[in-house]
C-alpha positions in Angstrom: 10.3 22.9 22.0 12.4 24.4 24.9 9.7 23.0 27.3 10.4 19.6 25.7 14.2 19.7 26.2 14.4 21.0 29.4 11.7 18.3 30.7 13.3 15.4 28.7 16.7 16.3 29.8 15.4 16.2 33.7 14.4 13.3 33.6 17.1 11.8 31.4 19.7 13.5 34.2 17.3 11.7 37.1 17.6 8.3 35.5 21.6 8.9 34.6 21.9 10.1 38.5 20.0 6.6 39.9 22.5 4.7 38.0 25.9 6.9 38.9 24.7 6.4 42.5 24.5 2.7 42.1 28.3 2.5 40.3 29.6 4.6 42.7 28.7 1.6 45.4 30.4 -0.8 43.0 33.5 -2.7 44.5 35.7 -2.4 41.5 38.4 -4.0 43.2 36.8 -7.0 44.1 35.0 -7.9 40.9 37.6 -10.6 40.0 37.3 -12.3 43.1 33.3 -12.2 43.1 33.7 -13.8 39.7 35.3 -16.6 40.8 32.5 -17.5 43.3 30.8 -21.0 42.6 27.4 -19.0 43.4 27.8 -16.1 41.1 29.1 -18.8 38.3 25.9 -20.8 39.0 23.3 -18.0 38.8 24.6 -16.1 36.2 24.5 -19.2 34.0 21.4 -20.3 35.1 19.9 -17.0 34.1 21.6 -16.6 30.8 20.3 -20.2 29.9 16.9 -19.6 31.3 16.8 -16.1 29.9 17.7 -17.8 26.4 15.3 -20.6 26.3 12.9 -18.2 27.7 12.8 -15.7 25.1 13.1 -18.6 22.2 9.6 -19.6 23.8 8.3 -15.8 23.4 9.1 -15.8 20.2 7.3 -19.6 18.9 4.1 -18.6 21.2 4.1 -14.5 20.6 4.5 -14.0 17.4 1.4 -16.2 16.2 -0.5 -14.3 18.5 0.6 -10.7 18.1 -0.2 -11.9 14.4 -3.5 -12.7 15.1 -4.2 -9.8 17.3 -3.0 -7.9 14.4 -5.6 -9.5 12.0 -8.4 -9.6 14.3 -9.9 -5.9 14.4 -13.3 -7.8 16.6 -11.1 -9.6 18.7 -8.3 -7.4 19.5 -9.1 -5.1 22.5 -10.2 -8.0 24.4 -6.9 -10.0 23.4 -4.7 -6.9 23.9 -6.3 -6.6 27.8 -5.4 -10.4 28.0 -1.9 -10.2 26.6 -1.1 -6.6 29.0 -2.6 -8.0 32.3 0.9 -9.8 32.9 2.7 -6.5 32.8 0.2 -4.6 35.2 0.5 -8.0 38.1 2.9 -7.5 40.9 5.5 -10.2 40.1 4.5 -12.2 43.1 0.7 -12.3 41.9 2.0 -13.7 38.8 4.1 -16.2 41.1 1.0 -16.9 42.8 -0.7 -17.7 39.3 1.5 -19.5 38.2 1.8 -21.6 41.5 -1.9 -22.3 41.9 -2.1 -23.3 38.4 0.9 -25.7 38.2 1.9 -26.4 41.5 1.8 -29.4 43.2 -1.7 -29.1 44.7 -2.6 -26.8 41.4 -4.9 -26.8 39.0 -3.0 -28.2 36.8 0.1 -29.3 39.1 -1.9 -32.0 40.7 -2.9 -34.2 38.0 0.6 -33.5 36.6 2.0 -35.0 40.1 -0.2 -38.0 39.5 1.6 -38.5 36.7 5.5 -38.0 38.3 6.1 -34.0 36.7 6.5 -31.9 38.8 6.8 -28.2 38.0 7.3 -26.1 40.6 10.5 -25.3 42.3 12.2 -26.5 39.1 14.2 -25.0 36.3 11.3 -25.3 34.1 9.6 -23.0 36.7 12.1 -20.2 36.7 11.4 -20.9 32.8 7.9 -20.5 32.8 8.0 -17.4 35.4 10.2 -15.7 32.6 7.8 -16.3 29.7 4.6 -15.2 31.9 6.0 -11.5 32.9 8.2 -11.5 29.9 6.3 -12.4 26.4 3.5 -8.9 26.7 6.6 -7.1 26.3 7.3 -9.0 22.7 3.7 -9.5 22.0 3.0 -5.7 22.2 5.8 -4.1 20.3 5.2 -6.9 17.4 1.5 -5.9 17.2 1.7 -2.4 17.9 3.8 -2.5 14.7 1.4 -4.5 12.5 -1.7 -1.5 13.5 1.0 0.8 11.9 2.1 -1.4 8.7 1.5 -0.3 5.3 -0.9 -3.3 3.4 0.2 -1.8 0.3 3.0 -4.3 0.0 1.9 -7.3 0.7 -1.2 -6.6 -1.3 0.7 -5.9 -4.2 2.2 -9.5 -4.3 -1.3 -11.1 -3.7 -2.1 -9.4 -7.1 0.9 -10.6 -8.8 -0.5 -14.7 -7.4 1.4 -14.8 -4.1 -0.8 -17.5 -1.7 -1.2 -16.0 1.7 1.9 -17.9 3.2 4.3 -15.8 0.5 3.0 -12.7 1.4 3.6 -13.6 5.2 7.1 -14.8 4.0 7.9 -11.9 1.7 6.2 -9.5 2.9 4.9 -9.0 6.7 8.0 -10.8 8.8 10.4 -8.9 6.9 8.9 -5.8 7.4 7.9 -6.7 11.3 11.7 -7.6 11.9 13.0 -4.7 13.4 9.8 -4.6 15.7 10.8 -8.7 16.3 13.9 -7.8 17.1 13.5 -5.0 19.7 10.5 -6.9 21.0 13.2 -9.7 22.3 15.4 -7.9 23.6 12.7 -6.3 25.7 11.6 -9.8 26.5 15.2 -11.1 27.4 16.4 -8.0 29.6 12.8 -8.7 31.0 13.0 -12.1 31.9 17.0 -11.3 32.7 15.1 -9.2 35.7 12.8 -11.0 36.9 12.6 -11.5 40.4 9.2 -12.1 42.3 7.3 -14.5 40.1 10.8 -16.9 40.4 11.3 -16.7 43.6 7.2 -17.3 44.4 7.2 -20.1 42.4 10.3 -21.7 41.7 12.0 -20.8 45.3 15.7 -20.1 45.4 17.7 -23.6 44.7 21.6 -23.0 43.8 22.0 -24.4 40.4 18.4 -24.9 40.1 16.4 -22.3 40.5 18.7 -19.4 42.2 19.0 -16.9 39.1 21.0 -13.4 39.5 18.2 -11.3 40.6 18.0 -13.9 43.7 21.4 -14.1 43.9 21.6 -10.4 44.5 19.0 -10.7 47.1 20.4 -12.9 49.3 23.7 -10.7 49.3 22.5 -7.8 49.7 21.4 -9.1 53.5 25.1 -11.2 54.0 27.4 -9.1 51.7 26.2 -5.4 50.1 29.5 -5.5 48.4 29.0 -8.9 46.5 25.4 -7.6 46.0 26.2 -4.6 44.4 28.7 -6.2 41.7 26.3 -8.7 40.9 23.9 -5.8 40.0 26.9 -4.3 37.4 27.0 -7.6 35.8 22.8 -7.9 35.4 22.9 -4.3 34.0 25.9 -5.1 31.8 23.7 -7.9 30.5 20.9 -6.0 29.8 22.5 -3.4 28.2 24.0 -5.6 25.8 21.1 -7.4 25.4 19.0 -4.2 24.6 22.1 -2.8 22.4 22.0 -6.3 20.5 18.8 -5.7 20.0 18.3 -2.4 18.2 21.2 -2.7 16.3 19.7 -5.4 14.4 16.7 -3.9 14.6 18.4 -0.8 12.7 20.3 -3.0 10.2 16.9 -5.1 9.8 15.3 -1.9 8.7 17.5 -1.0 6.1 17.4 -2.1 2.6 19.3 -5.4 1.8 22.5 -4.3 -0.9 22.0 -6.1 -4.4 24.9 -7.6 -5.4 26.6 -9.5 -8.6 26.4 -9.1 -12.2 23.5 -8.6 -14.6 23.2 -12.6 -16.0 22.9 -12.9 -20.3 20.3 -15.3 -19.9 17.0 -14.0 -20.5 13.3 -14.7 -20.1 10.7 -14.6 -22.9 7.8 -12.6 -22.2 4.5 -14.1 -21.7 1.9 -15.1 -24.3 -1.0 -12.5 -24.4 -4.3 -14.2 -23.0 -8.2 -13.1 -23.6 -9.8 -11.4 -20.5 -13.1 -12.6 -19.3 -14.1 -11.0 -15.9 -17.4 -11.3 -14.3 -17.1 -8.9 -11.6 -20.6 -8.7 -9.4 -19.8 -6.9 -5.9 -23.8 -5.8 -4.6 -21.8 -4.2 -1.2 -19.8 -2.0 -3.9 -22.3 -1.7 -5.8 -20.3 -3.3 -8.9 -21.6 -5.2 -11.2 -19.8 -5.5 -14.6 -19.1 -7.9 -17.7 -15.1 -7.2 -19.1 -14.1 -9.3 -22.1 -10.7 -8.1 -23.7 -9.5 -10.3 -26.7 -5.7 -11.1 -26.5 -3.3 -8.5 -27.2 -6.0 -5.7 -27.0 -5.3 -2.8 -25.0 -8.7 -1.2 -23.1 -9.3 2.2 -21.2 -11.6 1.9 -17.9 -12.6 4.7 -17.3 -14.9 6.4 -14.9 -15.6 9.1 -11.8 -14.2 8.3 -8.0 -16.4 5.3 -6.8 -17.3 3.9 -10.3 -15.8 0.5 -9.3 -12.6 0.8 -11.5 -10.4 -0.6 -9.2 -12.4 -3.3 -7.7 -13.3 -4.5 -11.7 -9.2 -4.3 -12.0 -8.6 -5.9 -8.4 -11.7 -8.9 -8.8 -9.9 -9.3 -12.2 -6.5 -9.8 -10.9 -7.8 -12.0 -8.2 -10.0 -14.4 -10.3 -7.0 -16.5 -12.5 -3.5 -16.8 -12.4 -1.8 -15.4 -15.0 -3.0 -12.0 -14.3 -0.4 -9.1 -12.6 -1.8 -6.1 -10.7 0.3 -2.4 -10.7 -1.9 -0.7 -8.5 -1.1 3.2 -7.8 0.7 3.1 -5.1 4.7 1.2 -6.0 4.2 -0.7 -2.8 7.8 -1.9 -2.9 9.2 -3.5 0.2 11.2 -0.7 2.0 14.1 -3.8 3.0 14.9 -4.7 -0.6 16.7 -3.7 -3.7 14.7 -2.6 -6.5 16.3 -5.9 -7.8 15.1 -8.4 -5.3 11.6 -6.0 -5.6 11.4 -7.2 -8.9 12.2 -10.9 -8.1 9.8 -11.7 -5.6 7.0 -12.3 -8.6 9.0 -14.7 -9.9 9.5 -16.2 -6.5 6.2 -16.5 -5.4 5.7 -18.8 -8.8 8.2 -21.1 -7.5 11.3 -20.1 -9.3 14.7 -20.5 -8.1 16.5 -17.0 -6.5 18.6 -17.2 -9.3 16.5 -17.8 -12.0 14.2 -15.4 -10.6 17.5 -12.6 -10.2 17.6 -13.5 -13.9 14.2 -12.5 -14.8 14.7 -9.1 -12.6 17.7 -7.9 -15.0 16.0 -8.4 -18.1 12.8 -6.6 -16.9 14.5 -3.6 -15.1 16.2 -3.3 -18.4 12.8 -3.8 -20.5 11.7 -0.8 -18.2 14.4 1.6 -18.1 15.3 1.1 -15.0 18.3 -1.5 -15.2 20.7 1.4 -13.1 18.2 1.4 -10.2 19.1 -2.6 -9.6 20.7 -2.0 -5.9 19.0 0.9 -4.6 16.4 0.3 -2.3 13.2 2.3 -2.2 14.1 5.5 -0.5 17.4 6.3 -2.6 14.5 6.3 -6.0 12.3 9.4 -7.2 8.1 8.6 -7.5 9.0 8.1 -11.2 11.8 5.5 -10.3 9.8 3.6 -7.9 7.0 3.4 -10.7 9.2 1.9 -12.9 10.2 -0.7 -10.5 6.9 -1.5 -9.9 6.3 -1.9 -12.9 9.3 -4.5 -13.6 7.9 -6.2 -10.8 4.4 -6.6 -12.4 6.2 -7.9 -15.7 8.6 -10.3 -13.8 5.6 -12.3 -13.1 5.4 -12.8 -17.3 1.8 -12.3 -17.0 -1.0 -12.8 -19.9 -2.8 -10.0 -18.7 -1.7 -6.6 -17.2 -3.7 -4.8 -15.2 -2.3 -1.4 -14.7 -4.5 1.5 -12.1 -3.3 5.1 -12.9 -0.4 3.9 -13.7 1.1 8.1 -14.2 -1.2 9.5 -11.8 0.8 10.5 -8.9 4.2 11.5 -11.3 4.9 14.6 -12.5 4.7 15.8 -16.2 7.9 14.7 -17.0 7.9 11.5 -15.4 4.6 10.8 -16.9 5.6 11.2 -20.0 8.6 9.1 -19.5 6.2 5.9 -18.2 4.3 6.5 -20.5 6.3 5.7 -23.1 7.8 2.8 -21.2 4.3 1.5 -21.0 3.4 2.2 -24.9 6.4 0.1 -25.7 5.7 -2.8 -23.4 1.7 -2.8 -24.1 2.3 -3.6 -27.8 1.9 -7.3 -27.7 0.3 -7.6 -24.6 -3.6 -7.6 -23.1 -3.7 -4.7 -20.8 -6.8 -3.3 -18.8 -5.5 0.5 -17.7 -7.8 2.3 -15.3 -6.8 6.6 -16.0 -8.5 10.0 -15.7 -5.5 11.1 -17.9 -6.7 11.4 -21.9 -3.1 11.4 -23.4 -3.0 8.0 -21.5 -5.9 6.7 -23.6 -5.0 8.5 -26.5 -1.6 7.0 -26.5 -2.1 4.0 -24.8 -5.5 2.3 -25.9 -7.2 1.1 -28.5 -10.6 0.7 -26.9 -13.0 2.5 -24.2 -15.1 1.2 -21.6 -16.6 3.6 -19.2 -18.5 2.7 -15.5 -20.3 5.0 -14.1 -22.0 3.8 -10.8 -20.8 0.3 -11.3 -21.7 -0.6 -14.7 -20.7 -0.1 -18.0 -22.2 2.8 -19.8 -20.0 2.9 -22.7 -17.8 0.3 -24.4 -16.3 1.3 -28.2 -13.0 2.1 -29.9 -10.8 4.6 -29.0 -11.0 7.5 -31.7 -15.2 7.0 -32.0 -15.5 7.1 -27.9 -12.8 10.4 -27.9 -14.4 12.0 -31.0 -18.2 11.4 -30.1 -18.6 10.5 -26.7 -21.7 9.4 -25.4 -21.6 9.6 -21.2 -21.6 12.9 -19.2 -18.4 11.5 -17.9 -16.6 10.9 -21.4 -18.1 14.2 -22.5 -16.3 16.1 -19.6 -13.0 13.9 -19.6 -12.5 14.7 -23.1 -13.7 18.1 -23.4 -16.3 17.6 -26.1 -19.9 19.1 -26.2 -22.7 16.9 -26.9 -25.9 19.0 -27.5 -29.4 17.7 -28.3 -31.3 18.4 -31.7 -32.8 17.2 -35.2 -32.7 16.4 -38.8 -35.0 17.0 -40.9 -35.7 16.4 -44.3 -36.3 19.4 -47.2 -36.4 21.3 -50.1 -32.8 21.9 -49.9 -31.7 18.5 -48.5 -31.1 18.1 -44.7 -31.4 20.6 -41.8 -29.8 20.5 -38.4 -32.0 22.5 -35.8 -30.1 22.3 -32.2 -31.3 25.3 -29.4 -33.3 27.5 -32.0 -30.8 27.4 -34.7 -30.4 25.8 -37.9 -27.7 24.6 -40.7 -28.1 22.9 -44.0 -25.7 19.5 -43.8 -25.1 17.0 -46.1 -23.6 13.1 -46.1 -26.5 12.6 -43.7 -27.1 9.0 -44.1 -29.5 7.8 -41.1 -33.1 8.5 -41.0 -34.4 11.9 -39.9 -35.0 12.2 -36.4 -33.2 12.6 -33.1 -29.4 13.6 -33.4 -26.7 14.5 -31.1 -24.0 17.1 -32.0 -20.4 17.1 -30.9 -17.4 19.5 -31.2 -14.7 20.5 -28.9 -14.0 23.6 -27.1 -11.5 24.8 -29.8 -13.3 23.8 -32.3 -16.2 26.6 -31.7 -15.5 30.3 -33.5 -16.8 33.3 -30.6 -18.5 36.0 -32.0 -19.8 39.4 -29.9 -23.3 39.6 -32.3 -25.6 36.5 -30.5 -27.3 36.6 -33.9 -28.8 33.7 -35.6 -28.1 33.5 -39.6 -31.8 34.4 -41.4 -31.0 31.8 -44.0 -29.4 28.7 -43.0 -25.6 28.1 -43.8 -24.2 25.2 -44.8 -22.5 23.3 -42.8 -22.4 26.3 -40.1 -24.4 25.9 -36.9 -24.4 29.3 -35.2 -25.7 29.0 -31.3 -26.5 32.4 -29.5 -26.0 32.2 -25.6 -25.3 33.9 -22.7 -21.7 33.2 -20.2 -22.4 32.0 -17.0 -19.0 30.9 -16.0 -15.3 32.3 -17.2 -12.4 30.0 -16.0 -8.6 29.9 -17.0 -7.7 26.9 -19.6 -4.8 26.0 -21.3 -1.8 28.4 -21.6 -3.2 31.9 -23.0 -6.9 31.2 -23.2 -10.3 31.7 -21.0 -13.1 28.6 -20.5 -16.2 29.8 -20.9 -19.5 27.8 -20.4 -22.8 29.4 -21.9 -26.2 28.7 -21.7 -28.1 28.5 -25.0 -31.5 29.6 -25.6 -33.6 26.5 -25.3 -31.4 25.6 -21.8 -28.8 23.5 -22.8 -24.8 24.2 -22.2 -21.7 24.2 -24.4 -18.2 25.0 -23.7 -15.6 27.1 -25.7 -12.5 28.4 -25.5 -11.0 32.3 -26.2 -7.7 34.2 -25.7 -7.0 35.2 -22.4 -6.7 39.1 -23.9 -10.2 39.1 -24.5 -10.5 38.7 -20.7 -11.3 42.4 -20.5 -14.9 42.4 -22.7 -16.3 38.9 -21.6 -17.9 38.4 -18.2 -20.7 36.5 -16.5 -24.1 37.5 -18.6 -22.1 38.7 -21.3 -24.1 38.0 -24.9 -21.9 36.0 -27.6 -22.7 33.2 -30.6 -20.5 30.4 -30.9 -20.3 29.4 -34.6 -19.4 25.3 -35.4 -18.4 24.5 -38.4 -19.4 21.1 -39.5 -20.1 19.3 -35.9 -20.2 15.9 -35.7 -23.6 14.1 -36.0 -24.8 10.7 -34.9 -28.5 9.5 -33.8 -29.5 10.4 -30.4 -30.2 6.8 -29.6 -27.0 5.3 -30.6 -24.6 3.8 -28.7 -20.7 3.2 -29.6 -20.5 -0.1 -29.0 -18.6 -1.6 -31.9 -14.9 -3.2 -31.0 
């Protein structure tokens, strides 16, 4: 860091001892009477007007382009060498261009002449000198800003049904402006300078064509004095245009202040609609059939790459009517959480104030009606959910689509959306994508689990939590599923799972096939790995050996064992018995009463 310092201030005192030099030459004295020249007049408001007209141009014809650089990853290197080569041109090459091209025996120029234009040695080619050397500078801090800008955004409002023009609108200029706004300046001070490409091409007219970096030139040969405080007033320019500049840049990159009262009015909420999403996505590898009656609330669940969020995103996408809160808040870093909120409404078509209307009602709905004029930065991770969330129910939608919607809060903000969500979810058709199981508990009335793109199970929430039958359910909610049979006898019906046996009863299927479920807690550890000589009822005791011994839940140990015919079960113990159980160490887990359903069955009842 010293390094940095010393080297930065170097050259920070070289470029401060450049300019001192050139004040120091400055006839203080005499720079009333070089105002009043007619030539200073005329090229210093030639150049401010060219300058101005100038940069207007940059900004029509650079910011389309930087804008498609920016969405052209194929294109851009070759468009980004054509958009720098003006910068890297001696000025007079540029001149020379710009001459052959559209001078009177130029490429262009000639037919023009046919014609009566005529373009060079003109105003309009001090004009177009200034654009050539001056829009790279614009074009390039505009894109380099758009490699660097966050898609969450304006991804966000294309879920909520903004058309691509909205999301340019709401979205992408906004946050672009302070880049928009240093980029002119740059281009203004720029074209302010600009000396060679003029003077090639336009020539040095009084009144015409003369600008102040000509001006300059010619005194600098007749009068050094003259020359020198026309220099002051160029840098003054510059300086001021600069300044301009990145103060609005600065004020453009804050957040806009929310103000005025909370109105009365208020809007209803919309009408719960039926799902129906046929999401088939071969390059994801997605292919999946989601039908959700009106006013239902589902669980899609699944493991990292199961196609969750492209069935919630192709979802969102397919109708209006449908509202997106992806994980990340996405809010737009220039607005209140207010006018966050709003922008659903106003990418429907409503009216600011009708859609400020609709903002106070669901920040309140939420929670969240104190956070109206803070912008994102002043709001915690929990706050900025909120918002989001508002902004998702601004849009009144028939169908909410919510992706881990607490998954990036902590346990106390969780909770808090959680209950936010449970209150607003009660007459409305939700999808919510979660790894969290008091999210489905609390949340959902129905299941559906992907795994590798399709839908492996699809049931009601307490039969899918109680009995699940994917690996991924199974290890979500902590339940053991292990293989065995019924069989019929003497003394009724017999479960047999991994050598071991228990008399049941209520057994109401045919014998056969069974699966057996019960949760960690649920399982009794024992140090004898016997197995009962006569059968108990309604006792399954499995002998087994601990191959893995992990901390759980506050004051107990995980341990995984492997049973005698292979399979695995989990169960749970007091951390004090940490001492006497290890890796290989022999136990029995005794279940009392386990939960029993065919082995080919499949919850798929709603």
């Amino acid at each position: 860091m010293p390094l940095v310092v010393i080297t930065g201030g170097m050259a920070l005192a070289w470029l401060l001892a450049t300019f001192l030099g050139l004040f120091a030459r400055v006839p203080w004295s005499r720079l009333a009477e070089v105002a009043q020249q007619p030539e200073f007049r005329d090229a210093l408001g030639l150049s401010l007007r060219t300058c101005l007209i100038s940069t207007l141009i940059v900004f029509l014809v650079g910011l389309p382009l930087a804008l498609w650089i920016g969405q052209s990853p194929r294109l851009a290197p070759i468009l980004r060498v054509l958009v720098i080569l003006p910068m890297t041109l001696p000025p007079v090459v540029a001149g020379l261009a710009l001459l052959a091209t559209f001078g009177r025996r130029g490429l262009v120029g000639a037919h023009l002449s046919v014609l009566g234009i005529e373009i060079g040695f003109t105003t309009a080619a001090v004009v177009m000198a200034q654009v050539f050397v001056a829009f790279p500078y614009f074009v390039v801090a505009v894109e380099s800003a758009i490699r660097v800008l966050d898609p969450a955004p304006g991804a966000a409002l294309g879920f909520l049904g903004a058309r691509p023009g909205s999301v340019l609108r709401y979205a992408t200029l906004p946050a672009l402006a302070p880049a928009i706004s240093s980029g002119l300046a740059l281009a203004f001070a720029r074209a302010l300078g600009e000396f060679g490409a003029t003077l090639t091409f336009a020539g040095s007219l009084q009144g015409t064509t003369r600008t102040m970096p000509l001006a300059i030139y010619l005194a600098r040969e007749s009068d050094p004095e003259t020359a020198y405080a026309l220099a002051l007033v160029l840098i003054i320019t510059a300086v001021l245009a600069i300044g301009l500049g990145q103060g609005l840049a600065h004020l453009l990159s804050k957040p806009r202040p929310s103000f005025g009262r909370a109105p009365a009015a208020a809007a209803e909420p919309g009408v719960p609609l039926p799902l129906v999403a046929q999401v088939d996505r071969p390059e994801r590898g997605v292919s999946v059939t989601l039908e959700v009656p009106a006013g239902q609330t589902v669980a899609l669940v699944g493991p990292n790459g199961s196609g969750k969020s492209t069935v919630l995103e192709a979802a969102a996408l397919a109708e209006p009517g449908r509202a997106l809160l992806t994980q990340d808040p996405a809010l737009l870093v220039h607005l209140s959480a207010r006018d966050n909120v709003a922008l659903g409404p106003r990418v429907q078509g409503k009216r600011r104030d009708q859609a400020r209307t609709i903002a106070h009602t669901v920040l309140s709905e939420v929670g969240a009606s104190g956070l109206a004029g803070r912008g994102p930065s002043e709001m915690s991770g929990g706050q900025r959910a909120r918002v989001a969330l508002a902004r998702a129910l601004a849009t009144r939608p028939g169908v909410l689509l919510l992706d881990e919607p607490t998954a990036a809060l902590d346990v106390t903000s969780a909770r808090e959306m959680r209950d936010v969500v449970g209150q607003l979810l009660r007459t409305r058709t939700a999808v919510i994508a979660t790894h969290n199981p008091l999210d489905i508990a609390r949340l959902t009335e129905r299941v559906v689990v992907l795994e590798g793109g399709a839908v492996v199970e699809d049931g009601p929430t307490a039969a899918v939590m109680a009995a699940p039958q994917s690996s991924f359910a199974q290890a979500l909610f902590g339940v053991n599923r292990l293989a065995g049979t019924v069989e019929a006898g003497d003394r009724g019906w017999t479960l047999r799972v991994a050598g071991s046996s228990c008399l049941i009863d209520d057994w109401v299927h045919p014998p056969g096939a069974v699966a057996a479920y019960f949760t960690p807690m649920e399982a009794r550890v024992s140090d004898e790995p016997v197995v009962p000589v006569v059968p108990v009822e309604n006792l399954l005791v499995l002998p087994g050996e601990v191959e893995v011994v992990a901390p759980s839940s506050a004051g107990s140990l995980r341990l995984e064992l492997r049973l005698v015919d292979g399979q695995r079960c989990i169960a749970e113990v007091p951390a004090t018995r940490a001492a006497d159980v290890h890796t290989g160490t022999l136990l029995s887990v005794a279940v009392a009463a386990p939960r029993l359903q065919p082995a080919d069955a499949r919850v798929l009842s709603v």
